[in-house]
N, C-alpha and C positions, 0 to 999 in steps of 0.2 A: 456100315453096320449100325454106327449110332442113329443114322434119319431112320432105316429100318426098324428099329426100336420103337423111336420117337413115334411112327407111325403107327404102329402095333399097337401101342400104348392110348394112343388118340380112338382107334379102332374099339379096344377094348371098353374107352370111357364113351364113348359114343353107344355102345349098345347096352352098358349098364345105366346109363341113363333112360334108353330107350323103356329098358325092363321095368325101370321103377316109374316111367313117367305112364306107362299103362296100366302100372298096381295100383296108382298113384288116382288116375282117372276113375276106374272102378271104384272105388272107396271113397270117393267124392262124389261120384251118380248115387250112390246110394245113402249119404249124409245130405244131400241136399234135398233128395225125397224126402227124407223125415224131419229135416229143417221146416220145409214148405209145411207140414201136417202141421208139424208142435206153433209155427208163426199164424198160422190161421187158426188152429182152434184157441190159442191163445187170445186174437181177436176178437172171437163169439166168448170165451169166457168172460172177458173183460165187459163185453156190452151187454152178455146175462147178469155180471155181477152189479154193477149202474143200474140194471132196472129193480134191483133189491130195496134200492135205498128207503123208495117211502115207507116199506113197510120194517126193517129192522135197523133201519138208522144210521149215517153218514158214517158215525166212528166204524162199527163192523165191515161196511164196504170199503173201507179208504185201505184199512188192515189188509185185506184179500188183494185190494188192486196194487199193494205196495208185496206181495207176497207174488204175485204172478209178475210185478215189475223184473223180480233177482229172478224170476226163469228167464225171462225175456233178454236179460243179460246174459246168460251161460247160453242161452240161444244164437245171440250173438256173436259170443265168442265162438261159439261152435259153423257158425257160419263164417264167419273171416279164414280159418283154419280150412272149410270146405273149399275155398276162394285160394288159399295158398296152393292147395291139393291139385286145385282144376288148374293152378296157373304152371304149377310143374308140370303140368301131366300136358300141357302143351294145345289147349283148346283155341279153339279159330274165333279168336279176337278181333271185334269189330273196331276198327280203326277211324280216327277222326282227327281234325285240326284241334290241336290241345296247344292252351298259351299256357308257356314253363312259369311265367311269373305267379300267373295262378293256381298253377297247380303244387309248386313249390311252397311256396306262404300257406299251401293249405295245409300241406302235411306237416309243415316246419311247425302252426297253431294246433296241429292234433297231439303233435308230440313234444311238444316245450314242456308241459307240466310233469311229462314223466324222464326229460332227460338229468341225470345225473348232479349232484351239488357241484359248483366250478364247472359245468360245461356249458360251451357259450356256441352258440350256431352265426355264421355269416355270411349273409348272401351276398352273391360278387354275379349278376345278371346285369347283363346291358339293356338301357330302355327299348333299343331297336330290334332286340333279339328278335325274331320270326318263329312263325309257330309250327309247331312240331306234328307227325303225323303218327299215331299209336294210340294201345288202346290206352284211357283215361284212365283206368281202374289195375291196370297191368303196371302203369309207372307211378301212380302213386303208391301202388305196393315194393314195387323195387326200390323206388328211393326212400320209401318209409324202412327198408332193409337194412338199407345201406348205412342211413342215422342210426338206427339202433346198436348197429355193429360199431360204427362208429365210438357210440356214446361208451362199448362196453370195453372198449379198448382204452378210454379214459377214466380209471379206475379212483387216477387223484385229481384230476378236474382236465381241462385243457380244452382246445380250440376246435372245430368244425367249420370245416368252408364249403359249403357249396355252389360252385361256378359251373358257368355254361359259357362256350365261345360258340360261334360258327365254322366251320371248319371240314375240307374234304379228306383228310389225312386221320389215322388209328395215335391214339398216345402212342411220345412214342417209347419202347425203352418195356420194360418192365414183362410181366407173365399177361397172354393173353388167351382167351378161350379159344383153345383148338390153333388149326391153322389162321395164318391170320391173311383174309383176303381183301384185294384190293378192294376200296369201296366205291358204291357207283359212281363213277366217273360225272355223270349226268345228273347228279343230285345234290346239292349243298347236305353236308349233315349241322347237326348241333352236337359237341362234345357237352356232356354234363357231366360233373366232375364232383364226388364226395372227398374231400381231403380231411384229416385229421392228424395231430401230432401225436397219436396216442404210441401203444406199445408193439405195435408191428408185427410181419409174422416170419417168421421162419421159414428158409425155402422148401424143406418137406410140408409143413402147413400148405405152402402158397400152392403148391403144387395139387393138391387135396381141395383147396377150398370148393371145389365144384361138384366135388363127387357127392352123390343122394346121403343123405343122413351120417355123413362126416361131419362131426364138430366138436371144436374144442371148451365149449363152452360147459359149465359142471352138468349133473342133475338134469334134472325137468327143464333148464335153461334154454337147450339147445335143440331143436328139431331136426336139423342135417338140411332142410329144405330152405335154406334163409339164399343162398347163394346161387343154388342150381333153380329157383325160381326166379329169381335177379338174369338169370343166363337167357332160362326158357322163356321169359319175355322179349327177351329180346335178339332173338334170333327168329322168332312170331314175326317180327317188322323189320327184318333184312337189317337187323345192328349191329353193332358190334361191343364188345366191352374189354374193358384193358385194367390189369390190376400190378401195380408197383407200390413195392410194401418193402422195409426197413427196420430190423429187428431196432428196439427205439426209440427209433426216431419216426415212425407213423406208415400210413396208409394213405394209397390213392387210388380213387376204385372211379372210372369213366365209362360213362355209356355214349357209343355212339347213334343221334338219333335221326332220322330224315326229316328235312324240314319238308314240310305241307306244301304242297302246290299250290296255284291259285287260282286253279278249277274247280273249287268245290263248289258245291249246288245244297243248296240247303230244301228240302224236302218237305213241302209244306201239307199235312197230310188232312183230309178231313177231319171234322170229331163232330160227330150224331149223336142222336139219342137212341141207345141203343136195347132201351128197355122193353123185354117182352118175345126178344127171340125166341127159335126154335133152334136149341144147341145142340149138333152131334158133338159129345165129346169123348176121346179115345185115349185112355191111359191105361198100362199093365199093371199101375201099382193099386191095388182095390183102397188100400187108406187115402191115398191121394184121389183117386177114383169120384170117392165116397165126398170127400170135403169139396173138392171143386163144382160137383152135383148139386152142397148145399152152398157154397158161396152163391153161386150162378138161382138158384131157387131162388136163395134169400132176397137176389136184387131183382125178383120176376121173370125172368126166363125161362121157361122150359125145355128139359137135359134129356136126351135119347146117350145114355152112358152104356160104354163097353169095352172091350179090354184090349181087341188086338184089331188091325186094319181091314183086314175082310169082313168082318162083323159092320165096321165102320161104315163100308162102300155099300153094304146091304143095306144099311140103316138110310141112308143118303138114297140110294134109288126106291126104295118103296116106301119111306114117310116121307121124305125132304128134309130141311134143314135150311135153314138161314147163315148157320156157321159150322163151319168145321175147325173144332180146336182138340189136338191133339199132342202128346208126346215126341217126339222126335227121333227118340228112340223105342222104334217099339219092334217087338218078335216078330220075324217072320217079312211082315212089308214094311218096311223103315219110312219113317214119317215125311220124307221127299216124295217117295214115290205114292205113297198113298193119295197125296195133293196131286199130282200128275194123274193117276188113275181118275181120282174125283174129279177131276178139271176137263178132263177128255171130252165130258157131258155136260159139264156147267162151266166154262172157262171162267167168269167171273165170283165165282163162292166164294167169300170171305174168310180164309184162313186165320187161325191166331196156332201157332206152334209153342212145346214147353222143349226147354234145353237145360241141361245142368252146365255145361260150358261157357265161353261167353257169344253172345249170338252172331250170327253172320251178316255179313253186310246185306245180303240178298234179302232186301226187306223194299215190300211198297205197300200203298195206302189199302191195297186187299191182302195180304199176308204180311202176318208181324208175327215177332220170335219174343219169348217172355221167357229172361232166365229165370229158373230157381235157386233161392226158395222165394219167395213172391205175398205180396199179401194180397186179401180179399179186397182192398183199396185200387191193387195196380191191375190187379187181373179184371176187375169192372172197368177202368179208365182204359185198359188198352183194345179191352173187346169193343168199349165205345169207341176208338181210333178209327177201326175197322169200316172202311168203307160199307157202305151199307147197298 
């Protein structure tokens, strides 16, 4: 009766995850549209307000460009938050060879200035460690999770270690997400391990810490999504993670990771000059629609723009096009199929795709994926990528 339970239970956290990791997703496709809008035309304000200067003077423009600077910050932050959104909400993350020592030092210098008085971080990494396979932006966000929690758990100063060993075995001991399965047998993993001596949690706590928008933390403090975005990364990359906590006497919180094989092929991709095409582009959002028309104008291209993928295909057999960049998401013919339909007649057209997720691996030198939000900088670099 108790496994019975225990299951039920695993059952029920498994589809309320499900439910909020879809709420979760919506409300981040539509935050990162209006991220991309507010980051580009911030880009043309910026380069309107510079071309002011000769005529009313360097003090006025510096004002304005320091006044759109603190949107660009809440833009920001508004974009990291879209980026926690999409990473619960469980998007198909592109995976790569990631070296821990680098990726660790980086987040450990992002976050030194803002950890805590008396709290001290230490890294326990072996020089031979091997590199890891995930995505890059997935685990700097979890383990930048993990210090935080960490730090707020040291209230009057104290210790933070984070280690990594080689290892094909789960920590062991302690609470672990869900059932806990053997790992592949045929894989080396990396245990990477957050320790601190801070104040521990409570076994009803430990039990919770996974659940969407549970936490203990006071006020505005606390989002509910610090931990089950720590999970949904890593279950993205066949991981595993193990949590042993000590009302106390502290926290250990391990992520299991796959070490990188040593087949990887690095991709060497053209870059042209890409100036002057003939762009079908296909978005449902008209603001985005609208801005992408004038990035693409502004750098000399010419925009055959329209909203949904039959329009598209129309556009494409009676004027042509040199490129097809579209949405991924779009009503009605979803942004794979639109390429497949287009390609039926022109197998080589130059694709560039938009995703709010993180992008898929199914990328070559004629189709490339551009998350959002994006600036007028990356959307010209990567259309010049673009096989010509």
């Amino acid at each position: 009766m108790q496994e019975r339970a225990r299951l039920s239970e695993q059952l029920a956290q498994a589809q309320r995850l499900d439910l909020a990791g879809r709420l979760a997703g919506g409300v981040a496709h539509d935050l990162k549209n209006l991220i991309t809008v507010l980051s580009s035309y911030l880009d043309l304000a910026s380069g309107s307000v510079q071309d002011l200067a000769p005529r009313v003077g360097d003090g006025p423009v510096e004002t304005i460009l320091d006044d759109l600077d603190q949107i660009r910050q809440a833009v920001d932050r508004t974009e990291a938050l879209a980026r926690k959104l999409m990473e619960f909400a469980g998007g198909d993350g592109a995976t790569e060879p990631v070296d821990l020592h680098r990726a660790v030092a980086s987040v450990h210098a992002r976050l030194a200035p803002a950890l805590a008085e008396g709290v001290t971080v230490e890294l326990d990494l072996p020089d031979d460690l091997p590199a890891v396979r995930v995505d890059t932006d997935g685990l700097e966000q979890a383990l930048e999770q993990l210090l935080r929690n960490s730090n707020d758990a040291l209230p009057e100063g104290g210790t933070i270690v984070v280690r990594a060993r080689v290892t094909d075995t789960a920590a062991p001991g302690g609470f672990t997400s869900g059932p806990r399965p053997p790992l592949d047998a045929g894989r080396r993993h990396v245990r990477l391990a957050v320790l601190d001596d801070g104040t521990g949690m409570e076994d009803e706590t430990l039990t919770r810490a996974f659940e969407p928008l549970f936490s203990t933390k006071p006020g505005a403090r606390g989002s509910g999504l610090g931990l089950p975005t720590v999970l949904s990364f890593v279950q993205q990359i066949d991981g595993m993670i193990d949590v042993h906590s000590v009302p106390g006497e502290g926290t250990t919180i391990a992520l299991a990771l796959p070490v990188a094989t040593d087949d990887v092929d690095v991709d060497e991709r053209p870059v042209g000059d890409g100036a002057g095409r003939l762009v079908v582009l296909v978005d449902p959002n008209e603001r985005a629609r609208r801005l992408v028309t004038e990035m693409l104008a502004t750098a000399g291209h010419r925009v055959l723009a329209c909203a949904d993928g039959e329009t598209g295909l129309r556009l494409l057999e009676q004027q042509g096009g040199d490129v097809l960049v579209a949405e991924l998401a779009l009503p009605g013919l979803p942004g794979w199929r639109l390429v497949e339909r287009a390609r039926a007649s022109r197998p080589r057209l130059p694709v560039l795709l938009f995703t709010s997720g993180q992008a898929p691996t199914r990328t070559t030198a004629d189709v490339r994926m551009l998350v959002k939000p994006f600036s007028s900088e990356r959307l010209l670099q990567t259309l010049d990528e673009l096989a010509p």
